[in-house]
MARTOR-405485 format. One line per field, with one value per residue (C-alpha): residue number from 1; x, y, z. Coordinates in Angstrom, 3 decimals, always signed. Example, Ala and Ser with C-alpha at 12.3 -4.5 7.8 and 13.67 -1.06 7.14 Angstrom:
<marbas>
i	(1_2) .
xx	(+12.300_+13.670) .
yy	(-4.500_-1.060) .
zz	(+7.800_+7.140) .
</marbas>
This chain:
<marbas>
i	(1_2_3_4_5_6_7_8_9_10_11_12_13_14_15_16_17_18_19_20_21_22_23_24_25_26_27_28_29_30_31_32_33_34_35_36_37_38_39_40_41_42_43_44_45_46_47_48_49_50_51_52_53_54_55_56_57_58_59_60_61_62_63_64_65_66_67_68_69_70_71_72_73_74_75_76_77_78_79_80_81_82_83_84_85_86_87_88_89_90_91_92_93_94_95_96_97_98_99_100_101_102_103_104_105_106_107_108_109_110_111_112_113_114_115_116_117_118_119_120_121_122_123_124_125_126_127_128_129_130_131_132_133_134_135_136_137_138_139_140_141_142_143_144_145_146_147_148_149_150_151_152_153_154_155_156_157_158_159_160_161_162_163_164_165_166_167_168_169_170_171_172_173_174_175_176_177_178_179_180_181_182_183_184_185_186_187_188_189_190_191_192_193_194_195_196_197_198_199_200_201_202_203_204_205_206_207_208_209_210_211_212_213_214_215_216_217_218_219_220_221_222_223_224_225_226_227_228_229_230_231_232_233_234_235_236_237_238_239_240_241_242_243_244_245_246_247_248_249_250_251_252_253_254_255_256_257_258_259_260_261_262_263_264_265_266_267_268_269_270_271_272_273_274_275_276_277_278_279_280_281_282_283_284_285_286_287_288_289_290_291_292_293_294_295_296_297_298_299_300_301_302_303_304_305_306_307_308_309_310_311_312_313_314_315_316_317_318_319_320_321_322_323_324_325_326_327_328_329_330_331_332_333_334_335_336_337_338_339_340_341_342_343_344_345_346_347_348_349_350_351_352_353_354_355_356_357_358_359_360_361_362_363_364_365_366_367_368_369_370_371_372_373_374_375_376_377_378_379_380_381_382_383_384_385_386_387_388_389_390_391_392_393_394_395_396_397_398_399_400_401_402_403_404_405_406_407_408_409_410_411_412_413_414_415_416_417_418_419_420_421_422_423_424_425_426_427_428_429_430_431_432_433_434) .
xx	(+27.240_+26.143_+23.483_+22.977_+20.489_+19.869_+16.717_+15.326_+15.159_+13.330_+13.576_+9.919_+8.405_+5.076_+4.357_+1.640_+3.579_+1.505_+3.641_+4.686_+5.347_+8.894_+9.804_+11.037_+8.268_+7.207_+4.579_+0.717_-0.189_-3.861_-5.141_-8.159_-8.709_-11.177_-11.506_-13.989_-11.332_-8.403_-7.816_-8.729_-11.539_-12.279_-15.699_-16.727_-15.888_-18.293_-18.037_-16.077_-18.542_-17.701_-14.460_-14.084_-15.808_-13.227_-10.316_-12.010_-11.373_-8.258_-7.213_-9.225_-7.422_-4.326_-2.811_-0.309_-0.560_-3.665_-2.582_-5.648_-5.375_-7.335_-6.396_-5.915_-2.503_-3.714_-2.809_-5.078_-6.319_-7.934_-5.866_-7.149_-6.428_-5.064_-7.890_-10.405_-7.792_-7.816_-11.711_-11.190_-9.079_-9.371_-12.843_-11.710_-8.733_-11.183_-12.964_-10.756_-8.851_-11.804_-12.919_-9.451_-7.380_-4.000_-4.115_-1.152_-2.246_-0.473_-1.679_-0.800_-0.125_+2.531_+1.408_+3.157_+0.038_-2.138_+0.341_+0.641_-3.342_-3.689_-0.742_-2.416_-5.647_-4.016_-1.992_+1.070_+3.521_+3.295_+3.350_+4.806_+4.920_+6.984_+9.498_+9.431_+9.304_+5.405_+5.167_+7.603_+5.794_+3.590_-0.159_-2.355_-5.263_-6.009_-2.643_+0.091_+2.861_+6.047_+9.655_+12.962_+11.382_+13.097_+16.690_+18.915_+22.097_+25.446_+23.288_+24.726_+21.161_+20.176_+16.545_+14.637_+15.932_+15.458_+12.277_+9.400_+6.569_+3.268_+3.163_+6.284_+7.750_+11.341_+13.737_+15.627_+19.553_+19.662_+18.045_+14.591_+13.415_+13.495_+10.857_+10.492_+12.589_+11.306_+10.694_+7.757_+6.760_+3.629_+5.288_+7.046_+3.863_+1.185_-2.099_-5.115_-7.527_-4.616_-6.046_-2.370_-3.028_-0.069_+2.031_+1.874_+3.612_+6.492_+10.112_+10.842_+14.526_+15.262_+14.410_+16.523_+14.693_+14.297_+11.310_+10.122_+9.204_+6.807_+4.538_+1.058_+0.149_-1.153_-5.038_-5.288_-8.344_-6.217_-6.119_-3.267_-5.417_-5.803_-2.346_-2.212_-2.942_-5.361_-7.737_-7.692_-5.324_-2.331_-1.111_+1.079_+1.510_+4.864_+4.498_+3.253_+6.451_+9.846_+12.270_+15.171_+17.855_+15.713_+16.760_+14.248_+15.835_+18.260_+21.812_+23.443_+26.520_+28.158_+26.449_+25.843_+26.854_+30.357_+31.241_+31.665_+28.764_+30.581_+30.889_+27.316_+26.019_+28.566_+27.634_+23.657_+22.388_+22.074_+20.414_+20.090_+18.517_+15.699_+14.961_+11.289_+8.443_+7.566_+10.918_+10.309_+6.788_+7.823_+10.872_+8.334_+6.030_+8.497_+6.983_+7.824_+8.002_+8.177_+9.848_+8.540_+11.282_+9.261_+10.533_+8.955_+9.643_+11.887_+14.858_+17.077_+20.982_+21.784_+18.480_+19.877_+22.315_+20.128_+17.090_+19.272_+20.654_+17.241_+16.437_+19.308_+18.780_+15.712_+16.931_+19.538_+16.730_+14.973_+18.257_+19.294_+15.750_+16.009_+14.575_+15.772_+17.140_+15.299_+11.716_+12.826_+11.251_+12.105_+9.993_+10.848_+7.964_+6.696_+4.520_+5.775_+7.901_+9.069_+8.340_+7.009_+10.066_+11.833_+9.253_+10.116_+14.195_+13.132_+11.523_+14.179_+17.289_+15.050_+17.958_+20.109_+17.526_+17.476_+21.351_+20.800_+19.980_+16.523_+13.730_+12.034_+7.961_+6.835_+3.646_+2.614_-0.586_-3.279_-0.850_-0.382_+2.227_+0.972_-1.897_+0.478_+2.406_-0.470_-3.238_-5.150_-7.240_-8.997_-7.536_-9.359_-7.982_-4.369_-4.202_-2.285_-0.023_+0.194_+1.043_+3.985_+5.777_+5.282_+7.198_+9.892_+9.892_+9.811_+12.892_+14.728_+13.949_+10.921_+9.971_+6.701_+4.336_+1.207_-1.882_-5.756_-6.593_-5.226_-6.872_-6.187_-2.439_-1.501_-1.337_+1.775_+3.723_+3.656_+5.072_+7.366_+8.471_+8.690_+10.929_+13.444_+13.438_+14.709_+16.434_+15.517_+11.804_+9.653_+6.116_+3.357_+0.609_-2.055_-1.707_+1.424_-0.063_-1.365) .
yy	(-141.194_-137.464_-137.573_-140.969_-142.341_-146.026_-147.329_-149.308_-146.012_-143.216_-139.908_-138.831_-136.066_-134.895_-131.179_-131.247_-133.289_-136.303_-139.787_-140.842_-145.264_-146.675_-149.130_-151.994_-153.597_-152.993_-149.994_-150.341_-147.491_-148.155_-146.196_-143.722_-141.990_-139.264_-139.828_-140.463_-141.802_-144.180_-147.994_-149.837_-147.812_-144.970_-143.002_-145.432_-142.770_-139.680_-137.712_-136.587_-139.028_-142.368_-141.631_-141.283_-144.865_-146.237_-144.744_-146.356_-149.994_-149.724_-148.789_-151.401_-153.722_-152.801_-149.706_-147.383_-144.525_-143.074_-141.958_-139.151_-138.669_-136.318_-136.717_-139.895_-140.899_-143.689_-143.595_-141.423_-139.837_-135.976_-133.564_-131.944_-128.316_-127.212_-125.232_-128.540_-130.674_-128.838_-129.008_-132.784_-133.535_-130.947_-132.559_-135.715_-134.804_-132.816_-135.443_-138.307_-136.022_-135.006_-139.016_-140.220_-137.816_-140.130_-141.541_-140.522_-138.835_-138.761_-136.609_-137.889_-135.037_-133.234_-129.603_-127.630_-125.283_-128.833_-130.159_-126.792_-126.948_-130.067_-130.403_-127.042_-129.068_-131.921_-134.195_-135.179_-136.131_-135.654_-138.481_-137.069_-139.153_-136.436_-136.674_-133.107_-131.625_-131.867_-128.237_-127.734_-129.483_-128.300_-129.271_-128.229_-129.184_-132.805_-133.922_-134.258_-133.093_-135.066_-133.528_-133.002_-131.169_-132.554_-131.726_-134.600_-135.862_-133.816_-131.241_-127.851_-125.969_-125.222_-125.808_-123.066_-121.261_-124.187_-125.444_-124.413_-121.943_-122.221_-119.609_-120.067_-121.416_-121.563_-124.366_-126.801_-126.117_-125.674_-128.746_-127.924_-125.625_-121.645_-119.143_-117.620_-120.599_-122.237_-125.519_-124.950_-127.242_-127.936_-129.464_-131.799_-133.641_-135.619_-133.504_-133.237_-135.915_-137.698_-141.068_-142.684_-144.453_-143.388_-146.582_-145.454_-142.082_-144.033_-144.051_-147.230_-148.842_-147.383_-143.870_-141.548_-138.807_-137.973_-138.875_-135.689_-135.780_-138.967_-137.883_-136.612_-133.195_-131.643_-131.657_-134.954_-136.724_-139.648_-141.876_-142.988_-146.125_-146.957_-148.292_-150.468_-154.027_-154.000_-150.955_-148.604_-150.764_-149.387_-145.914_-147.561_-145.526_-146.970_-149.803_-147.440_-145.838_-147.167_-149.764_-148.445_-148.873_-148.248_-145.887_-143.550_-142.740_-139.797_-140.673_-138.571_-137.668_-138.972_-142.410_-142.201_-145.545_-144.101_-142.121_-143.098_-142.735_-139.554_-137.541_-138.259_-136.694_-133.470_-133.124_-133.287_-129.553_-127.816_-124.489_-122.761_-120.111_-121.616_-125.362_-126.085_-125.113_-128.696_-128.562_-125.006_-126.002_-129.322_-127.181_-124.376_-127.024_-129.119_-132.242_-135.512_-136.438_-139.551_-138.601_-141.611_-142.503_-140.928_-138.842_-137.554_-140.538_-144.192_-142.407_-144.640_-145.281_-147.368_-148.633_-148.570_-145.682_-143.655_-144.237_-143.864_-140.569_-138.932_-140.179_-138.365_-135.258_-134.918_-135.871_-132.868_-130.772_-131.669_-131.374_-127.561_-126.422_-127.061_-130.331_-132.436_-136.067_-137.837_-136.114_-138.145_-141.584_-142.675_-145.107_-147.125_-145.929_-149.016_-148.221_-144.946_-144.232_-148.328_-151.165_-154.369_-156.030_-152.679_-152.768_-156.131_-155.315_-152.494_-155.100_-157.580_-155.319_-152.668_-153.529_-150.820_-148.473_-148.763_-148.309_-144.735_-144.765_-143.439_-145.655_-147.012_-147.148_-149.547_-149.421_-152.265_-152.892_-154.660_-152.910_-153.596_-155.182_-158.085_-158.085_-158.671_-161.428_-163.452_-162.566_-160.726_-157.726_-156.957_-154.997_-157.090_-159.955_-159.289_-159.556_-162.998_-161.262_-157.990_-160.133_-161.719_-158.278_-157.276_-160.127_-159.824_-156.309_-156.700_-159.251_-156.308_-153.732_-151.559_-150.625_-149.599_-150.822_-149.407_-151.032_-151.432_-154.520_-154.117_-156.812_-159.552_-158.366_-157.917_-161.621_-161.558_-158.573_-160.168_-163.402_-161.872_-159.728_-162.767_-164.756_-161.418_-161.604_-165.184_-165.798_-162.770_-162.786_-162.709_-164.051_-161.365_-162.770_-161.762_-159.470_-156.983_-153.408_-151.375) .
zz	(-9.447_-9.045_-6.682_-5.903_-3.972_-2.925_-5.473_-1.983_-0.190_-1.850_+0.100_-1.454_+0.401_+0.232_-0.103_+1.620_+4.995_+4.210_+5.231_+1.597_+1.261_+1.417_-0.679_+0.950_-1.045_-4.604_-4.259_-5.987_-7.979_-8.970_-12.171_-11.847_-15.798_-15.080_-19.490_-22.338_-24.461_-22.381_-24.429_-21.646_-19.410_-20.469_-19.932_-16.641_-14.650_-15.011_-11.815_-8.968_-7.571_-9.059_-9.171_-5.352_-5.066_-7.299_-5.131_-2.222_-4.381_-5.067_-1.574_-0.296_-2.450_-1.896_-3.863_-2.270_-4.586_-6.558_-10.353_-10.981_-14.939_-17.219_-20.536_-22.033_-24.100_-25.919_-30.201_-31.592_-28.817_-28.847_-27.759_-24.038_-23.013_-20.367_-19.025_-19.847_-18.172_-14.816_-14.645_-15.372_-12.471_-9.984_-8.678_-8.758_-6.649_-4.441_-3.725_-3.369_-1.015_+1.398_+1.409_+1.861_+3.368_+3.963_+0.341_-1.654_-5.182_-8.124_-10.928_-14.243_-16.249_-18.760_-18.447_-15.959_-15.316_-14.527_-12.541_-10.065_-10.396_-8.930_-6.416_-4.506_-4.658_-2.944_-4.952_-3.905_-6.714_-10.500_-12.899_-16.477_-19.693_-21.545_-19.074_-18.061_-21.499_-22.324_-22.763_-25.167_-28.022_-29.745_-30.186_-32.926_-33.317_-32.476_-33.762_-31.541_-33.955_-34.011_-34.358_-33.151_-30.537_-27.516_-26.442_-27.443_-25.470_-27.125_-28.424_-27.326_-27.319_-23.940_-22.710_-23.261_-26.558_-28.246_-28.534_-31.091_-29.813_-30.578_-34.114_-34.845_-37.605_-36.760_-37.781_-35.977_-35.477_-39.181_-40.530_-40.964_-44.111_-42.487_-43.005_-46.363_-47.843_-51.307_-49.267_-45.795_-43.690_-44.927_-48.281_-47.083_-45.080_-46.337_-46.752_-44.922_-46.023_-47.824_-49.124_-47.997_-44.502_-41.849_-43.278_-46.477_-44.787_-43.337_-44.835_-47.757_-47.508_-50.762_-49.709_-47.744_-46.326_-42.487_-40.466_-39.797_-43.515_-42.913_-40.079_-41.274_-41.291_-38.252_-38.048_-40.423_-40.615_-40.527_-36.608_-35.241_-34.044_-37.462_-38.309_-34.986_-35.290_-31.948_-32.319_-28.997_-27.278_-24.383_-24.714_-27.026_-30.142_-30.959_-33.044_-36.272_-36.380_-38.394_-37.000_-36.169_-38.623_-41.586_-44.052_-43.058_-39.637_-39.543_-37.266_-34.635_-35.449_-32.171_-30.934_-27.487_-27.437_-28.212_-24.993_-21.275_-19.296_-17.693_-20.855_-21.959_-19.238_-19.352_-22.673_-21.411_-22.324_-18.923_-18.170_-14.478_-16.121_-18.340_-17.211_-19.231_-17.139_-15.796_-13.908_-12.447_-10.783_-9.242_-8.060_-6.808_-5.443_-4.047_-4.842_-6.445_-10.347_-12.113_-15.698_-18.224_-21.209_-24.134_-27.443_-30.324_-32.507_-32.281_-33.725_-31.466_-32.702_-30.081_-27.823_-24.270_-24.550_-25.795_-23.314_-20.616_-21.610_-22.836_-19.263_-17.838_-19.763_-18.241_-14.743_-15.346_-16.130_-12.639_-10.891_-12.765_-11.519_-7.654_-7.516_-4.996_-6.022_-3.450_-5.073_-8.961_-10.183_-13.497_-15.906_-18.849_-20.658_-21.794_-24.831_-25.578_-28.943_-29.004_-30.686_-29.458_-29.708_-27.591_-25.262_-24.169_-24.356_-22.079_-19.483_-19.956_-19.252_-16.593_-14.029_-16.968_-15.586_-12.150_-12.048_-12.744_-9.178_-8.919_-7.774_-11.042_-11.938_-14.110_-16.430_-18.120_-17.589_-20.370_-23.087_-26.716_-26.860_-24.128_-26.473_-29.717_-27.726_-26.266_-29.375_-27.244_-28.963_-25.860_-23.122_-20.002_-21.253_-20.957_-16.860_-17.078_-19.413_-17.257_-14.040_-16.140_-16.974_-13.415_-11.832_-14.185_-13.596_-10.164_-9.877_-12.326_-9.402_-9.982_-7.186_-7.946_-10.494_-12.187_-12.697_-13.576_-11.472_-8.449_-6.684_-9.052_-9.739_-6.069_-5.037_-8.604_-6.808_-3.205_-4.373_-6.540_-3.611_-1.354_-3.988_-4.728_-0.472_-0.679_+2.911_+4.347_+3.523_+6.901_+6.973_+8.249_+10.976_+8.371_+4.739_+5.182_+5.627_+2.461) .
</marbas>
């Protein structure tokens, strides 16, 4: 494989010289959200402050990495800007930096110009749920607005001249209505203050038209939240959208599933010139990124082939910017544009993942879908849950897994570490460093 690295061995440097941890263990990232909104804690953190004390837990408990996020991703959740974002996070990072000066920080952020922000200010590595292409969708309002927005595998657009610009209207390689045409937009979306609910919106077997025609128009009154069975639970927006395989969801014309793993990834759009912005900081910055499986809606053809190439696309991305190989992490994205049932095929088969060769995150923690599973409506009460996905995980080859509780779930990871070990495992004269 291009590039390959060995999953056990991340090269990971820090731009700031700061010693980065290997992972011949599974790595702790403990969560800090400095946000009013997040499913699980959000608001209990209200200043620079607080926030510092909770760092000081978590390391204390055993995390390797601090993830330092600003805006939460939960369904439903208000839109942040970039400019409120920065004075979210930049404190925070401040703060946790001066009190712990060795502590590796992650910032967990999509926007290129947050992610610059807070590596100067001290982080070290940037956690991205859009995979690197955050800032090419576009946000108005409080709706994030869902599309065909993101480069697909076989698509012969390059990076930059194809996405949509904030005030513009333009169309989508020809299958979207144009400007000026009889048909905007607008008509083709369910109105503001719409008395339909969002599942009323979705695609019926009988009917054939594409998905883009079911999402609710940008700045609806309608919530996301609304449609999910557990209200405000996991950054897990997924399980509102249509099963894949309905008639509702539009086909590529070649299945990814259809060509060798080689010709996928040639026919991966590629651009030296124009790699999306994300890709261009953490190239200027030289600092790691962990790109998290996510697309603008569950318009899968074939489940595995087709997270592994968006996942590659986006690697490519990394790679046609200057980013070194050794500075990548990849992530499932568990939660994120899937279904229950393809959240758990994403845990069960994570070892696909991992063969890509990049060391792989996992983020499970007091999600949804655990919640569906165990009929659990309350976040807090998923830990048993949480510490099941992360063993699994674990024995599939993350090698570093993110988490709430990290003094309850740490005990799960070492014994799961200890059992993948087997013959080789060696016993430490008292708890194996942090």
């Amino acid at each position: 494989m291009e590039n390959e690295i060995h999953p056990e061995k991340p090269q990971w440097q820090s731009p700031h010289g700061r010693a980065l941890p290997d992972a011949s263990r599974t790595l702790i990232m403990g969560i800090i959200n400095i946000t009013p909104d997040s499913f699980s804690d959000g608001g209990k953190l209200t200043s620079p402050q607080a926030a510092a004390a909770r760092a000081g837990e978590l390391l204390a408990a055993g995390a390797n990495v601090l993830d330092i996020g600003g805006e939460s991703t939960r369904p439903g959740h208000a839109a942040v800007s970039e400019a409120e974002e920065i004075a979210r996070v930049l404190p925070v990072i401040e703060t946790v930096r001066a009190a712990f000066p060795a502590a590796p920080i992650s910032v967990d952020t999509y926007k290129a110009g947050v992610a610059r922000a807070a590596v100067r200010a001290g982080a070290d590595m940037v956690n991205d749920v859009w995979r690197g292409f955050g800032d090419t969708l576009p946000h108005l309002g409080s709706a994030r607005v869902f599309g065909d927005t993101l480069p697909k595998p076989g698509s012969a657009r390059v990076f930059g001249s194809t996405m949509p610009h904030l005030g513009r209207a333009r169309g989508f390689g020809g299958t979207m209505p144009h400007p000026g045409s009889a048909k905007s937009f607008g008509d083709t979306m369910p109105h503001p203050g719409s008395a339909r609910d969002f599942g009323d919106t979705l695609p019926h077997p009988e009917r054939t038209r594409s998905f883009s025609d079911t999402m609710p128009h940008p700045g609806s009154a309608r919530a996301f939240d609304d449609t999910l069975p557990h209200t405000g639970s996991a950054r897990d927006f997924s399980d509102t959208m249509p099963h894949p395989g309905s008639a509702g969801i539009s086909a590529r014309e070649t299945p990814a599933s259809d060509l060798p793993n080689a010709q996928r990834k040639q026919k991966c759009p590629r651009s030296q010139a124009d790699p999306p912005p994300m890709a261009r900081v953490v190239a200027e910055l030289r600092c790691p990124i962990i790109l998290m499986h996510n697309r603008p809606a569950p318009d899968y053809t074939d489940f595995w082939p087709d997270v592994l190439a968006d996942l590659q696309t986006s690697i490519d991305a990394m790679r046609s910017a200057g980013v070194d190989a050794g500075q990548i992490w990849t992530d499932p994205g568990f939660g994120f544009a899937k279904d229950a049932a393809q959240n758990l095929e994403v845990l069960k088969n994570l070892s696909q993942l991992v063969a890509l060769g990049y060391p792989v995150l996992l983020g499970t923690s007091r999600k949804s879908t655990i919640g569906r599973v165990l009929k659990k409506q309350i976040p807090t009460d998923r830990e048993d849950g949480t510490a099941a996905t992360l063993v699994w995980g674990i024995q599939q080859g993350a090698r570093m897994v993110r988490m709430h509780d990290v003094a309850a779930m740490r005990p799960f990871v070492q014994m799961a570490d200890a059992i993948r070990a087997g013959i080789t495992w060696k016993e430490y004269a008292s708890q194996p460093p942090v």
